[in-house]
FISEDO-187532 format. One record per residue (C-alpha): x, y, z. Coordinates in Angstrom, 2 decimals. Example, Ala and Ser with C-alpha at 12.3 -4.5 7.8 and 13.67 -1.06 7.14 Angstrom:
BEGIN
<rec u="12.30" v="-4.50" w="7.80"/>
<rec u="13.67" v="-1.06" w="7.14"/>
// end
This chain:
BEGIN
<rec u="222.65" v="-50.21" w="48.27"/>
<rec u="222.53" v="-50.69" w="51.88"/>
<rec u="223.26" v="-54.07" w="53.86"/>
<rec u="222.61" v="-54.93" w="56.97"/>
<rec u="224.56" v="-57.62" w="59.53"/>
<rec u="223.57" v="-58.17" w="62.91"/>
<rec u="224.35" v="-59.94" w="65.68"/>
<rec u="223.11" v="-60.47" w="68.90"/>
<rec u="221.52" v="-57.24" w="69.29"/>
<rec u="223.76" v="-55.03" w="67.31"/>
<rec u="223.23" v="-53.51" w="64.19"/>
<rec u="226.10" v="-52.97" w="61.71"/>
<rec u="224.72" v="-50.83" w="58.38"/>
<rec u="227.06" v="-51.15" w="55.40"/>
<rec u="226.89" v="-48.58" w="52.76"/>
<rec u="228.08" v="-50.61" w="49.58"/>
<rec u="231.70" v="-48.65" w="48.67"/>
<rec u="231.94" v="-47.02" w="51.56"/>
<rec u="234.87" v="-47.31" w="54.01"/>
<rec u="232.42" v="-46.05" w="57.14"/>
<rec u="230.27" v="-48.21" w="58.97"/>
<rec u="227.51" v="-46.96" w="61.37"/>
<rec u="226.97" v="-49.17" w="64.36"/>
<rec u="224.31" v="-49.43" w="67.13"/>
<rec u="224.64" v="-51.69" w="70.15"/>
<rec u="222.27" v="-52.25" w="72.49"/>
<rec u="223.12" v="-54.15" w="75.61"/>
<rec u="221.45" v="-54.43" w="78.96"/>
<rec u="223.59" v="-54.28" w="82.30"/>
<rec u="221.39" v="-54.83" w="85.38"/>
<rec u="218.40" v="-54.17" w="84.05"/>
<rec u="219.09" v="-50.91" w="82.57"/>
<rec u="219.45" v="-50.54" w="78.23"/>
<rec u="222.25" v="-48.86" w="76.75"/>
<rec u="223.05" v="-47.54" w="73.52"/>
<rec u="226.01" v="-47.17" w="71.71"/>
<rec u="226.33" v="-45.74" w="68.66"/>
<rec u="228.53" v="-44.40" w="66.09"/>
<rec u="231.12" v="-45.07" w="62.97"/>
<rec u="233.59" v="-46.84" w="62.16"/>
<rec u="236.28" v="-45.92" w="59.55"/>
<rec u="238.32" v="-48.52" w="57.61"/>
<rec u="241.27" v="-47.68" w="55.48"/>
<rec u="244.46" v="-50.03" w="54.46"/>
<rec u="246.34" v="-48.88" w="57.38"/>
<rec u="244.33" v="-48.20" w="59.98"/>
<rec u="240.88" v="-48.68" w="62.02"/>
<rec u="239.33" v="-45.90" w="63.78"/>
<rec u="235.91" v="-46.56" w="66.21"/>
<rec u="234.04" v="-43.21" w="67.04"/>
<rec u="230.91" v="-44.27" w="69.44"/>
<rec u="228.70" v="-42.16" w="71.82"/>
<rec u="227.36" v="-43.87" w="74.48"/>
<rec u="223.02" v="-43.25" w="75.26"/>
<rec u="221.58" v="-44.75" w="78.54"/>
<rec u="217.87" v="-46.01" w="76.92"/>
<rec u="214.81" v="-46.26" w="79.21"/>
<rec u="212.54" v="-49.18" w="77.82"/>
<rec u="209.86" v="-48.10" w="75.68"/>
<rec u="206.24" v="-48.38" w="77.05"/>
<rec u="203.58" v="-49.33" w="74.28"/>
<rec u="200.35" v="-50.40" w="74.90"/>
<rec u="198.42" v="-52.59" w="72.23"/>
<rec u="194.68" v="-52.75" w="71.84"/>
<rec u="193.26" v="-55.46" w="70.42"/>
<rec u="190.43" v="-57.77" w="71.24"/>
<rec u="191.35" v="-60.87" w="68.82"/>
<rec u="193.86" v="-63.17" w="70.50"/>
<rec u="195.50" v="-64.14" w="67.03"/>
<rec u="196.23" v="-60.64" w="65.80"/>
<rec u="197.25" v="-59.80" w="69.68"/>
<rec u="200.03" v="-62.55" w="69.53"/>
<rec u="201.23" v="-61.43" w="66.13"/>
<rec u="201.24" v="-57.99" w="66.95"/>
<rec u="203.41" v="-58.59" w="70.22"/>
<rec u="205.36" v="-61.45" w="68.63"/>
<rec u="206.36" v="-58.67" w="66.08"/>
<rec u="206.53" v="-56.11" w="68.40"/>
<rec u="209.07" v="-58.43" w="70.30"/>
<rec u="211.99" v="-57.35" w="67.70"/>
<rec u="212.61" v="-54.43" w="68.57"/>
<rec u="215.80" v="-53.40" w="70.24"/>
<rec u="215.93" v="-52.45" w="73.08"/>
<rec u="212.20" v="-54.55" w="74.02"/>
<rec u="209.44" v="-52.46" w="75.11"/>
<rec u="207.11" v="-53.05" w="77.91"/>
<rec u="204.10" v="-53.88" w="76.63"/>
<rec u="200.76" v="-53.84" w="77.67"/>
<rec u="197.83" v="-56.06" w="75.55"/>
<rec u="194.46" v="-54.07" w="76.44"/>
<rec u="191.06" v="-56.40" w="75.17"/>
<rec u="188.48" v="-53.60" w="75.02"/>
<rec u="187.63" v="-49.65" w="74.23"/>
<rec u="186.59" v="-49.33" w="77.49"/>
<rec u="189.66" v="-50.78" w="79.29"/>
<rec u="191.82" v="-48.54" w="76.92"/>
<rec u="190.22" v="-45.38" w="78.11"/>
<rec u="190.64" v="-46.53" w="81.75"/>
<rec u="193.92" v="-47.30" w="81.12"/>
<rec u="194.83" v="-44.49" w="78.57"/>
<rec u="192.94" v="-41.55" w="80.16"/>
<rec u="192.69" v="-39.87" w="83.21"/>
<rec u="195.17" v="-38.37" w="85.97"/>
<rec u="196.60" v="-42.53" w="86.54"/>
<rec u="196.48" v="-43.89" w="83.42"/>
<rec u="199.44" v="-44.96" w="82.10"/>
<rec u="202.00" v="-42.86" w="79.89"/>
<rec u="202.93" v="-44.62" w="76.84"/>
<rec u="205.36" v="-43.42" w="74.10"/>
<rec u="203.34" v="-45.15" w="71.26"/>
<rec u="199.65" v="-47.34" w="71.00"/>
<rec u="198.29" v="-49.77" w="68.38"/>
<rec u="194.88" v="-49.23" w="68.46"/>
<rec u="192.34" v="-51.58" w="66.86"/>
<rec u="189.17" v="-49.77" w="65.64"/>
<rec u="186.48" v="-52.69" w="65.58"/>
<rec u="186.55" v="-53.02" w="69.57"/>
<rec u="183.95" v="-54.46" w="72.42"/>
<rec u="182.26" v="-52.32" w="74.14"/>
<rec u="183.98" v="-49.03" w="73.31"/>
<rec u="184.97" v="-48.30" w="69.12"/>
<rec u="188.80" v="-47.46" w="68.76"/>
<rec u="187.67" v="-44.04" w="67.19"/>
<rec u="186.21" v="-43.01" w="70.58"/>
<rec u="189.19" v="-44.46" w="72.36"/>
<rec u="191.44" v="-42.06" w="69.62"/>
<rec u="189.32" v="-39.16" w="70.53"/>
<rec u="189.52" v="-39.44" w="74.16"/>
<rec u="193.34" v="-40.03" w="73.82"/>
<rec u="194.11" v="-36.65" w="71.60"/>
<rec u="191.15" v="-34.89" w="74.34"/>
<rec u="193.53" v="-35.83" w="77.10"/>
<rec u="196.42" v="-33.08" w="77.45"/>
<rec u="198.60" v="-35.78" w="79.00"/>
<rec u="198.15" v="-37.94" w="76.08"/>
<rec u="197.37" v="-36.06" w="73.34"/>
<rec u="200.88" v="-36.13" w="71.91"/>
<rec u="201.08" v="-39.81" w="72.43"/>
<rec u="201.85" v="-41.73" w="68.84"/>
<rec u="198.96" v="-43.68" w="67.97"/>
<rec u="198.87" v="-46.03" w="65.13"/>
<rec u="195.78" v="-47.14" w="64.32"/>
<rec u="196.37" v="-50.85" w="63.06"/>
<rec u="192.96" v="-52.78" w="62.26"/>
<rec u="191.27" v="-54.59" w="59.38"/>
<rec u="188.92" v="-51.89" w="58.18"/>
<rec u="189.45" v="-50.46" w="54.51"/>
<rec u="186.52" v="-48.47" w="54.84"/>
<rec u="187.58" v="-45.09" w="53.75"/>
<rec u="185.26" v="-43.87" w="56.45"/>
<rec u="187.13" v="-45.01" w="59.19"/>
<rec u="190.73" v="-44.11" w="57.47"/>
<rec u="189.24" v="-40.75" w="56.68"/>
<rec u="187.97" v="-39.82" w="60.71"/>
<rec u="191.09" v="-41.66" w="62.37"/>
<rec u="193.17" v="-38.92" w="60.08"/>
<rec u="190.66" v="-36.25" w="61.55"/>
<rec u="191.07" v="-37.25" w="64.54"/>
<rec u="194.71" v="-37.41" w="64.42"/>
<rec u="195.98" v="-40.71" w="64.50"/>
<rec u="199.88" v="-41.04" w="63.14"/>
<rec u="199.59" v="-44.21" w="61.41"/>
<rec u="196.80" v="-46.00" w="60.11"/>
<rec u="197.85" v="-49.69" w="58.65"/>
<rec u="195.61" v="-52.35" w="57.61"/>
<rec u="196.12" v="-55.45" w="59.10"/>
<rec u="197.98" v="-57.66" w="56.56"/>
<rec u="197.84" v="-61.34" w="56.17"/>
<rec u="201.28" v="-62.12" w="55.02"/>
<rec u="203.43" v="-62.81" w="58.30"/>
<rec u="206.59" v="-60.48" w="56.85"/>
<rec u="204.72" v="-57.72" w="55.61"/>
<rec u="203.31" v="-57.57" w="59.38"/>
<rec u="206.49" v="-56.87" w="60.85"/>
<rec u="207.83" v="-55.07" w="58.55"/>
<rec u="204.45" v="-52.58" w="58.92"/>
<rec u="204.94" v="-52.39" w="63.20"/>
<rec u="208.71" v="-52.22" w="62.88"/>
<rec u="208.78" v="-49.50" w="59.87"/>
<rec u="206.20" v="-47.49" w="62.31"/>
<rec u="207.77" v="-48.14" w="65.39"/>
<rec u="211.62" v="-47.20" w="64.31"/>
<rec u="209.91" v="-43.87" w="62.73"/>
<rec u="208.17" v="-42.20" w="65.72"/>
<rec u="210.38" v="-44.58" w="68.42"/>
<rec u="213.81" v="-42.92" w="67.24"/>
<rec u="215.63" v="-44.88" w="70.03"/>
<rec u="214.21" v="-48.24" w="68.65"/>
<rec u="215.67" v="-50.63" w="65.91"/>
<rec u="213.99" v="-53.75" w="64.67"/>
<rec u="215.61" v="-56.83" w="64.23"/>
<rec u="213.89" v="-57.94" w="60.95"/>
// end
């Protein structure tokens, strides 16, 4: 059984019997995110701290998403992680191409990607993304309302990481982003 204490922004994991204790910190000093991480070893006698230290750019993520409600929610949730990414709400398809694609588009290390979008569907905006070779390694987690195993089937073909159906329960919503974001953004822990 695993526990977890944190405070501020560090993240103590306790391995029920254990005597070691993993640790990740996460402070910022002028503006620039640094990790530290490592064990710590408990016995009767004595304490013993082993820690690396990481410097940590912020994250960039970019999330696409026309409906204001699910575009707060998504942030909000988004908003735990540790260190905070920059984020970037895009409204539309064809804002997320402009912004996505091309020689001076921006550079991302993960999207959310709606699929039911205004004037541009999120499956085209996938497409263009995994077309582009500055992009096409980008993590993209598709993250919409659609169940329709046509749309789950060609965002798999068209190789999007993640595709999560927008839940309604608040909790299960974070715990969806954050479980996605900690897997592909290994520098990344969510504060739950």
């Amino acid at each position: 059984m695993e526990g977890v204490l944190r405070y501020s922004s560090a993240v103590i994991r306790v391995f029920e019997g254990a005597r070691t204790f993993s640790v990740s910190l996460y402070v910022r000093i002028g503006g620039v995110w640094a990790g530290y991480y490592g064990d710590i070893r408990s016995s009767k006698t004595s304490t013993v701290v082993s820690a690396k230290h990481q410097s940590l750019q912020r994250v960039q993520i970019v999330v696409v998403e026309d409906n204001s409600d699910d575009a707060f929610m998504t942030m909000r949730a988004l908003g735990r992680l540790n260190p905070p990414p920059t984020i970037k709400l895009v409204r539309d398809g064809s804002e997320a191409l402009e912004d996505l694609v091309g020689s001076k588009s921006l550079k991302p290390e993960m999207v959310f990607l709606d699929l039911k979008l205004p004037k541009v569907h999120g499956l085209e905006v996938l497409k263009a993304v995994r077309s582009d070779p500055e992009t096409q390694n980008t993590v993209v987690v598709i993250l919409t309302s659609s169940d329709d195993p046509n749309d789950i089937a060609r965002a798999k073909q068209l190789g999007a990481n993640e595709y999560i159906r927008k839940p309604i329960d608040w909790e299960e919503y974070v715990h969806l982003l954050c479980a996605a974001a900690e897997k592909y953004l290994k520098s990344s822990v969510c504060n739950h």
